[in-house]
KOLMAR-825740 format. One record per atom (N, C-alpha, C, O): residue number from 1; residue in one letter; atom name; z, y, x. Coordinates in Angstrom, 3 decimals, decimal comma, padded with zeros to 6 digits. Atoms other than C-alpha are relative to their C-alpha. Example, Ala and Ser with C-alpha at 12.3 -4.5 7.8 and 13.67 -1.06 7.14 Angstrom:
# KOLMAR-825740
(1 'A' 'N' (000,000 -001,190 000,890)) (1 'A' 'CA' (007,800 -004,500 012,300)) (1 'A' 'C' (000,000 001,200 000,900)) (1 'A' 'O' (000,665 001,181 001,936)) (2 'S' 'N' (-000,060 -001,190 -000,820)) (2 'S' 'CA' (007,140 -001,060 013,670)) (2 'S' 'C' (000,730 001,090 -000,770)) (2 'S' 'O' (000,899 002,198 -000,261)) 
This chain:
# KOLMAR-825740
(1 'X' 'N' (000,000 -001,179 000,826)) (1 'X' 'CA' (000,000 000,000 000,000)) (1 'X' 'C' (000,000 001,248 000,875)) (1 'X' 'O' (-001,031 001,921 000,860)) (2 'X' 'N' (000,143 -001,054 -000,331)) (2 'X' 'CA' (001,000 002,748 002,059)) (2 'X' 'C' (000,286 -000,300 001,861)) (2 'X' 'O' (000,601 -001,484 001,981)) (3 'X' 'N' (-000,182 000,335 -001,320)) (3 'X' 'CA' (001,449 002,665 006,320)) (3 'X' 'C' (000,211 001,234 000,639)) (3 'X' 'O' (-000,380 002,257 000,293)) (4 'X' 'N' (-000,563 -000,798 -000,920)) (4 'X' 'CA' (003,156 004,642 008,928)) (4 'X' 'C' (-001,328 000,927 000,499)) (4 'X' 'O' (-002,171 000,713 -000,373)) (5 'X' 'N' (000,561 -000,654 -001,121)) (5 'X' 'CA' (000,803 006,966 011,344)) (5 'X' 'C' (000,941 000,784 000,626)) (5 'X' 'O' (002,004 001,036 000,059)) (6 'X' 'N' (-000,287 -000,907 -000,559)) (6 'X' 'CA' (001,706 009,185 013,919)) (6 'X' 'C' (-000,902 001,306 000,479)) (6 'X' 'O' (-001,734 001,137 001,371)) (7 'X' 'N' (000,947 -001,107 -000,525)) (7 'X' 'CA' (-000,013 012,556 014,478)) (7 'X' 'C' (000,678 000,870 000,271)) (7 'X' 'O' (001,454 001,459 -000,482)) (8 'X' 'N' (-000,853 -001,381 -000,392)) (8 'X' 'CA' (001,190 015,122 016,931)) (8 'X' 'C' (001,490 -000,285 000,243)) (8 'X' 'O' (002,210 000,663 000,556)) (9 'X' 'N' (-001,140 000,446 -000,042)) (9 'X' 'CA' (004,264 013,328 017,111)) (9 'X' 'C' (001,244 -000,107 -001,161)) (9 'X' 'O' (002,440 -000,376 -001,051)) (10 'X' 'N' (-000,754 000,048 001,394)) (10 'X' 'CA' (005,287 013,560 013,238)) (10 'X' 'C' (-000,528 -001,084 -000,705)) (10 'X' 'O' (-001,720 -001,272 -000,950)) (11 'X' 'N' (000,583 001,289 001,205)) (11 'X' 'CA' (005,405 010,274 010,922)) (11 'X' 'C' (-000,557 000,414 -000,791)) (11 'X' 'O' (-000,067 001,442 -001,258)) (12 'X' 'N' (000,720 -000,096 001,919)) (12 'X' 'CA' (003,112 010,401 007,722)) (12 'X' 'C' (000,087 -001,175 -000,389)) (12 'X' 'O' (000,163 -002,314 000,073)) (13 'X' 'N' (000,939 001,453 001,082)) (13 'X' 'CA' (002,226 008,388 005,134)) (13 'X' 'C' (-000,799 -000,249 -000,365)) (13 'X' 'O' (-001,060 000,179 -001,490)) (14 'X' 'N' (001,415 -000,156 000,594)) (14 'X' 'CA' (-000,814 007,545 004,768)) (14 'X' 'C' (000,355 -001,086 -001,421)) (14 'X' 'O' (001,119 -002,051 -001,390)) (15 'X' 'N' (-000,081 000,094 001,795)) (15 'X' 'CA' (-001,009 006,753 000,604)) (15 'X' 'C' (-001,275 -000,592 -000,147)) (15 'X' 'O' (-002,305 000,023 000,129)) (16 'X' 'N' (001,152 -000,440 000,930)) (16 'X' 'CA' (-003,421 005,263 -000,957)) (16 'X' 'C' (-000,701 000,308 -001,425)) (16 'X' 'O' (-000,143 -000,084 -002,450)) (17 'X' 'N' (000,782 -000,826 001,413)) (17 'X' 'CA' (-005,777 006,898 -003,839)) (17 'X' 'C' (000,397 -000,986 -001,218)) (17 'X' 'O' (000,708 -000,462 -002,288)) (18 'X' 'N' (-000,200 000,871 001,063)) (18 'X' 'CA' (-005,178 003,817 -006,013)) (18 'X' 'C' (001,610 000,314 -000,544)) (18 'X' 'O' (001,922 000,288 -001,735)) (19 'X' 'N' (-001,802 -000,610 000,395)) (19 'X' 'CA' (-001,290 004,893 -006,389)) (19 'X' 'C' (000,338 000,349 -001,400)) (19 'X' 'O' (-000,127 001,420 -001,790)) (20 'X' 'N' (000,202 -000,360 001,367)) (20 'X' 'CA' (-000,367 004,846 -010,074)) (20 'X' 'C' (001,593 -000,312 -000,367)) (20 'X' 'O' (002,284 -001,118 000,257)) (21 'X' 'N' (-001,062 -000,756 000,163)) (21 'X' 'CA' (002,680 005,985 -011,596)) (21 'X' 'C' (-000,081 -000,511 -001,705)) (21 'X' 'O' (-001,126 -000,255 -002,303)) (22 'X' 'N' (-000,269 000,506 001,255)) (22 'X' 'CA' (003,981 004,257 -015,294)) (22 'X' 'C' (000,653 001,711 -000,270)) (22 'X' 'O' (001,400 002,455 000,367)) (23 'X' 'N' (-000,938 -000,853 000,115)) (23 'X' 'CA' (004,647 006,930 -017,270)) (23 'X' 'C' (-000,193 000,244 -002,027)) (23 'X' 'O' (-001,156 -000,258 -002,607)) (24 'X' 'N' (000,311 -000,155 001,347)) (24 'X' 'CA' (005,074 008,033 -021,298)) (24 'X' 'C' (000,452 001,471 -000,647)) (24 'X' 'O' (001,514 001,901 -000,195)) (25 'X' 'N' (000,051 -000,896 000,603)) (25 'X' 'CA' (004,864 011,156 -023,462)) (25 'X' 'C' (001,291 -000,203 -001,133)) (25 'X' 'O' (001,369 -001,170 -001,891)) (26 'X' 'N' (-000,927 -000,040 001,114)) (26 'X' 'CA' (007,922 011,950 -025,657)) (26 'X' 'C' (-000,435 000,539 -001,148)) (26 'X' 'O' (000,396 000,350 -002,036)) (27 'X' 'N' (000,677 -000,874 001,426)) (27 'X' 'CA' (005,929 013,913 -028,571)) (27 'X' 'C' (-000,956 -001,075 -000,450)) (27 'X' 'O' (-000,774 -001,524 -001,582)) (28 'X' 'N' (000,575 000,875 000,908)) (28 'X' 'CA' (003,379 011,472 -029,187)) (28 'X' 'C' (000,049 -001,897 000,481)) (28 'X' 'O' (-000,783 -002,780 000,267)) (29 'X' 'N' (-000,628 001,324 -000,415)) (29 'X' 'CA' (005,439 008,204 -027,570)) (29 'X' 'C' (-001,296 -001,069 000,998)) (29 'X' 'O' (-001,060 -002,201 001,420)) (30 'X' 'N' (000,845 000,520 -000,951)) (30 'X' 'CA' (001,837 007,456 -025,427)) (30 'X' 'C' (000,754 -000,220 001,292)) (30 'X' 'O' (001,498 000,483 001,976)) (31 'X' 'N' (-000,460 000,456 -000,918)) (31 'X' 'CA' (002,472 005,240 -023,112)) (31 'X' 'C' (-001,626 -000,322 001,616)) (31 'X' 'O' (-002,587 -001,090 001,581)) (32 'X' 'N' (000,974 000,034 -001,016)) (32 'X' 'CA' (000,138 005,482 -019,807)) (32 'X' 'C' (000,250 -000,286 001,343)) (32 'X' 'O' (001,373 -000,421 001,829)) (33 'X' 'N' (-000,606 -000,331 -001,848)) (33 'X' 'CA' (-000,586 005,393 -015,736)) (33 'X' 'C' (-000,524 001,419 000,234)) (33 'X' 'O' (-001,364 002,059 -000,400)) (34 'X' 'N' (000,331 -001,445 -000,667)) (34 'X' 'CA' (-000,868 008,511 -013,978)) (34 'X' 'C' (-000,389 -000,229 001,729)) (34 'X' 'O' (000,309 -000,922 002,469)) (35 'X' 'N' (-000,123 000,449 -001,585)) (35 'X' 'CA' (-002,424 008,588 -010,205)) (35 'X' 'C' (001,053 001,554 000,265)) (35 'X' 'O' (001,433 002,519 -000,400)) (36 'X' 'N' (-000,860 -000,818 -000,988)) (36 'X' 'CA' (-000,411 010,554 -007,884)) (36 'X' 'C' (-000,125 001,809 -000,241)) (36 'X' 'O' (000,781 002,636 -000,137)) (37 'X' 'N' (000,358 -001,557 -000,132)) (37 'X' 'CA' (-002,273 014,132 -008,325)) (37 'X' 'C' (000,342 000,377 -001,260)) (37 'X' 'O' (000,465 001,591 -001,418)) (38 'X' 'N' (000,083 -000,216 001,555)) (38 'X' 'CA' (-001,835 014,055 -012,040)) (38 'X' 'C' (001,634 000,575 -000,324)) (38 'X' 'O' (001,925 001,219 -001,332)) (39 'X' 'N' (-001,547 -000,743 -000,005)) (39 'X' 'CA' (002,450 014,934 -011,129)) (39 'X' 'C' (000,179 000,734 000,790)) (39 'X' 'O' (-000,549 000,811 001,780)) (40 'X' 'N' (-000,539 -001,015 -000,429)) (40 'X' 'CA' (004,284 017,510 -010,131)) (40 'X' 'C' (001,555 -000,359 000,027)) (40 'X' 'O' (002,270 -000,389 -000,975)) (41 'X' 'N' (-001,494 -000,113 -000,475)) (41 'X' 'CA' (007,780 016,973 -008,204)) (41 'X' 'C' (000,771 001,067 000,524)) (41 'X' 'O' (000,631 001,434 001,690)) (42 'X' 'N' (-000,910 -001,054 -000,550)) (42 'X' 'CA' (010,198 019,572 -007,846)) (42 'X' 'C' (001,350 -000,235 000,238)) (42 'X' 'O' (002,179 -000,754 -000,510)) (43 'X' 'N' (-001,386 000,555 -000,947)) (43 'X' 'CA' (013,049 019,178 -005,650)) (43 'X' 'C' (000,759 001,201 000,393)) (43 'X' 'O' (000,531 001,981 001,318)) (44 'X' 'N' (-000,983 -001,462 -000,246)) (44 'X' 'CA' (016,306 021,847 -006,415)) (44 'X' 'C' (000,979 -000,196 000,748)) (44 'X' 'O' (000,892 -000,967 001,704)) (45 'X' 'N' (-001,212 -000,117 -000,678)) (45 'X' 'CA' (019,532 022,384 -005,262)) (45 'X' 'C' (000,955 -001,218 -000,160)) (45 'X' 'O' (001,566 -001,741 000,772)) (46 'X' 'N' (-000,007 000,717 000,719)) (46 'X' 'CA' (020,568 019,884 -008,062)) (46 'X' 'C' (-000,601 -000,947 -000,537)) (46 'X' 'O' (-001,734 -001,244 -000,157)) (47 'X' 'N' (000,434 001,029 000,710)) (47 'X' 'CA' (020,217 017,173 -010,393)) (47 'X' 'C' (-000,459 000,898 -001,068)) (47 'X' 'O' (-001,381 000,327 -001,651)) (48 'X' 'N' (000,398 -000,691 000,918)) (48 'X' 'CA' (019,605 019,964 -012,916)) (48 'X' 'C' (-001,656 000,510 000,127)) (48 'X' 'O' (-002,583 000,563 -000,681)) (49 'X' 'N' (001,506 -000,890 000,077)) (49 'X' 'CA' (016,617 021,761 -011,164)) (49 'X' 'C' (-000,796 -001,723 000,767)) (49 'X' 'O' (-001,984 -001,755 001,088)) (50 'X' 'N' (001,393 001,151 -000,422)) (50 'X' 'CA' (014,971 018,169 -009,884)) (50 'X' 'C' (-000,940 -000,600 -000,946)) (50 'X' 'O' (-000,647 -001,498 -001,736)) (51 'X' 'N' (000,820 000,918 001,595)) (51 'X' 'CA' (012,204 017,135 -012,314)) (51 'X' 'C' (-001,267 -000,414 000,449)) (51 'X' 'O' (-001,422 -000,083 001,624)) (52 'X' 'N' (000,943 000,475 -000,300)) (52 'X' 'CA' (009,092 015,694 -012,005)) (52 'X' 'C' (-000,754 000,367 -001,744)) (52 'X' 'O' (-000,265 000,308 -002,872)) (53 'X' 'N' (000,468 -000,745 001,359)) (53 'X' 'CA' (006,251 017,248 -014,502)) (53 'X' 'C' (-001,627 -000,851 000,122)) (53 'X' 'O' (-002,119 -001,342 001,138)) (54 'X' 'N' (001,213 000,490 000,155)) (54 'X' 'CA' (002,736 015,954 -016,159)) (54 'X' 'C' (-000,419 000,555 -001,015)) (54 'X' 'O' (000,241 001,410 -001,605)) (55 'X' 'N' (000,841 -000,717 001,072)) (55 'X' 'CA' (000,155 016,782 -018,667)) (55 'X' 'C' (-000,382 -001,320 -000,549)) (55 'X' 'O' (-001,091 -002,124 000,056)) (56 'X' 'N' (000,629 000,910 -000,020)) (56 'X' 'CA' (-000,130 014,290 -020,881)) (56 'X' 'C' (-001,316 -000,421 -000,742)) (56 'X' 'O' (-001,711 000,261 -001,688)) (57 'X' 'N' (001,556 000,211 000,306)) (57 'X' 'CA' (-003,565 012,743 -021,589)) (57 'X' 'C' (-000,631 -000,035 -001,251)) (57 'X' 'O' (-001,826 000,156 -001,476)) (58 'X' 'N' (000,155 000,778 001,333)) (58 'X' 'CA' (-003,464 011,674 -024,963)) (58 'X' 'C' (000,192 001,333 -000,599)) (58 'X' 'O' (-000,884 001,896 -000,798)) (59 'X' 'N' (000,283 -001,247 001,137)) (59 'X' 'CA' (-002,220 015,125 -027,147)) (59 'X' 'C' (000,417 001,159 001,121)) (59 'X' 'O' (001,050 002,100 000,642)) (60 'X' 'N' (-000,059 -001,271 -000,256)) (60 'X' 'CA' (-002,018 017,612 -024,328)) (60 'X' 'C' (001,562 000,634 000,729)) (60 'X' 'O' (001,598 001,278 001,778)) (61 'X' 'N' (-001,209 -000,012 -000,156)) (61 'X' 'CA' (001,696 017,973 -024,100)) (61 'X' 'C' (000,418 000,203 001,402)) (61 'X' 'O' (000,298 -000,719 002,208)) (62 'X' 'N' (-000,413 000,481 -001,102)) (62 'X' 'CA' (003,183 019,259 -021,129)) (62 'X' 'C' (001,336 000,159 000,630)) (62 'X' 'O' (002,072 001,144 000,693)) (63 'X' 'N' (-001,459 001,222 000,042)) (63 'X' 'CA' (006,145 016,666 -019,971)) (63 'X' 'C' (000,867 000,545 001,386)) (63 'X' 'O' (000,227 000,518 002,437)) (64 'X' 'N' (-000,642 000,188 -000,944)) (64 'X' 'CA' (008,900 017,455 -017,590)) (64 'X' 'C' (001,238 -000,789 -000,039)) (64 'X' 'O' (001,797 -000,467 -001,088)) (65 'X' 'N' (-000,640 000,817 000,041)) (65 'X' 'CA' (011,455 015,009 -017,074)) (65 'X' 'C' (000,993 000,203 001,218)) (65 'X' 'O' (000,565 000,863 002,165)) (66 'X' 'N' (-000,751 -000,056 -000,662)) (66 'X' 'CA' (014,720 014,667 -015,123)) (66 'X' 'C' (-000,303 -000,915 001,405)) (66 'X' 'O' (-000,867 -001,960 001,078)) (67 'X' 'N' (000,038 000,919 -001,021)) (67 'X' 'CA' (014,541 012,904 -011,576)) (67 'X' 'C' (000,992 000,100 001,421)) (67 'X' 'O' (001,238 000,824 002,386)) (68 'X' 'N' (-001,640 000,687 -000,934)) (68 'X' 'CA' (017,496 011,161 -009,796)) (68 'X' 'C' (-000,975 -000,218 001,444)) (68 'X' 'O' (-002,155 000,049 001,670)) (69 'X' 'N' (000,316 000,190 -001,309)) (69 'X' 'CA' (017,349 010,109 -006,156)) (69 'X' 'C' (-000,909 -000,721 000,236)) (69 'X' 'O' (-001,469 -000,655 001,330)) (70 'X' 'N' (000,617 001,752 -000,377)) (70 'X' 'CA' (015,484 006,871 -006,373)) (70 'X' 'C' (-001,617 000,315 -000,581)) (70 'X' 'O' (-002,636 -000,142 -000,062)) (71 'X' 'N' (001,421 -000,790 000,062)) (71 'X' 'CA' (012,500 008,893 -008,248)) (71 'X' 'C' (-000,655 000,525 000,517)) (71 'X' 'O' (-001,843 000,217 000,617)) (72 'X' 'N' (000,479 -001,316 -001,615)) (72 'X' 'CA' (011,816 011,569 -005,676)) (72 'X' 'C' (-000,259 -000,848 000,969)) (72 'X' 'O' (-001,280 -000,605 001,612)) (73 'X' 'N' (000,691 000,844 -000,969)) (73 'X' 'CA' (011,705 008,623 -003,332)) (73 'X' 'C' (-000,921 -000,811 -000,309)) (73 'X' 'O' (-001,698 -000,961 000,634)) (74 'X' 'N' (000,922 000,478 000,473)) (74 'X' 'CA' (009,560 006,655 -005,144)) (74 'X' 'C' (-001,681 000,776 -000,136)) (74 'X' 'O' (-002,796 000,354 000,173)) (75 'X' 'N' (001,456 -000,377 -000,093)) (75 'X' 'CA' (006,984 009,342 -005,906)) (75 'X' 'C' (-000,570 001,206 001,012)) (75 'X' 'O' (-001,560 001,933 000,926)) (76 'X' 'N' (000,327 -000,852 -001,354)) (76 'X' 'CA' (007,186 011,287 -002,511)) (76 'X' 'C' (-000,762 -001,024 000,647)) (76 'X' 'O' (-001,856 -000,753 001,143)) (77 'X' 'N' (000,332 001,085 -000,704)) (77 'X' 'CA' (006,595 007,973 -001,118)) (77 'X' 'C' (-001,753 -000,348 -000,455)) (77 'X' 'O' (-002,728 -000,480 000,285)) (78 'X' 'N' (001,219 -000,035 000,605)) (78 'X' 'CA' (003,704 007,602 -003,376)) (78 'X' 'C' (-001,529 001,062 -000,046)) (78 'X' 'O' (-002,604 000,825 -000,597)) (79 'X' 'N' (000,546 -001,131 -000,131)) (79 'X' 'CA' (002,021 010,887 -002,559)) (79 'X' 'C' (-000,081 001,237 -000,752)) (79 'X' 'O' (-000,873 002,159 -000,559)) (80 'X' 'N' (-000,324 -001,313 000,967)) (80 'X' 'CA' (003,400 013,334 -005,377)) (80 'X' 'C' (-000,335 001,016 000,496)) (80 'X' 'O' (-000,011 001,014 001,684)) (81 'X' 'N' (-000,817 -001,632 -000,843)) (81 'X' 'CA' (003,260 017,108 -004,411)) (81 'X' 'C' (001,459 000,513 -000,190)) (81 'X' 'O' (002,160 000,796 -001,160)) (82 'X' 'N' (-001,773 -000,853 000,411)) (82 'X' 'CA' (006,592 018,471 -004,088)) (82 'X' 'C' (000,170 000,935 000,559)) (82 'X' 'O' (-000,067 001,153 001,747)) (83 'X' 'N' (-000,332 -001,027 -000,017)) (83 'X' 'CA' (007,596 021,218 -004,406)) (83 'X' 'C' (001,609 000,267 000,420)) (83 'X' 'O' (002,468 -000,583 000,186)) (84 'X' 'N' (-001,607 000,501 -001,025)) (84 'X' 'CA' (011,080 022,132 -002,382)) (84 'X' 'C' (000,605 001,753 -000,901)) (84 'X' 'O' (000,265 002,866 -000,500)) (85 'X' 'N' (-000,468 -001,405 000,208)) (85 'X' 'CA' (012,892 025,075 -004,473)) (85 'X' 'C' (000,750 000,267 000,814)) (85 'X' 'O' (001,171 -000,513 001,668)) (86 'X' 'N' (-001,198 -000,292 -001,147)) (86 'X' 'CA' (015,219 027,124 -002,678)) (86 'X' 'C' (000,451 001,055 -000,707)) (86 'X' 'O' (-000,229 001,821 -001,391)) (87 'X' 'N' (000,012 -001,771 000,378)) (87 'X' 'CA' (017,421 029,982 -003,484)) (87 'X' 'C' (000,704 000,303 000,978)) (87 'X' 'O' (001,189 -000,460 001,814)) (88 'X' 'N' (-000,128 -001,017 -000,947)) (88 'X' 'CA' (018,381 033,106 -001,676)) (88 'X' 'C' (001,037 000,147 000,378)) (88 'X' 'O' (001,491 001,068 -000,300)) (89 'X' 'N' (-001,881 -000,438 000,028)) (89 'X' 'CA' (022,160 033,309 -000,515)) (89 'X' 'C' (-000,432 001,434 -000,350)) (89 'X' 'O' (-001,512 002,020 -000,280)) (90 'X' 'N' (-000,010 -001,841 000,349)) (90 'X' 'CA' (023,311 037,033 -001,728)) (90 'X' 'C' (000,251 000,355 001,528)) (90 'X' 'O' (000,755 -000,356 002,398)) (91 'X' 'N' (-000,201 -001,153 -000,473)) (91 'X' 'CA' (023,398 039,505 000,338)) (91 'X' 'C' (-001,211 000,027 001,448)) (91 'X' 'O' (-001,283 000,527 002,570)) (92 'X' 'N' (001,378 -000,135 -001,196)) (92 'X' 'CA' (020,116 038,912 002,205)) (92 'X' 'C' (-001,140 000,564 -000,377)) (92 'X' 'O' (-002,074 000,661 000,419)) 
């Protein structure tokens, strides 16, 4: 499925394109796969701001969902984009 490289002296992952992701719509209970480009992972401070987001195929709907530790590794691993929030300490 997926394999180490080294370039420049930083691990990757090389992913591949076939990478598909179970996933289902809460508004119209469609149940589908998604490849990898089709989500959006965002990774907060919290368990509050971590979610993982889609559009789904069937009525349009678009899904964001909560995601624990074992998700984020699953679909980082998988080639998600993620997104890394951050916030600002005060007084900077």
């Amino acid at each position: 499925m997926s394999q180490m490289s080294v370039v420049s002296g930083v691990p990757t992952v090389v992913v591949s394109e076939s990478v598909r992701f179970k996933a289902a719509c809460p508004d119209c209970r469609e149940r589908f796969e998604l490849a990898a480009a089709a989500l959006r992972l965002a990774v907060g401070a919290s368990r509050r701001t971590t979610f993982y987001s889609f559009t789904c195929p069937r009525c349009g709907t678009a899904v964001r969902k909560p995601a624990g530790e074992r998700i984020v590794e699953l679909l980082t691993r998988g080639g998600v984009r993620t997104l890394r929030l951050h916030t600002t300490p005060q007084g900077c």
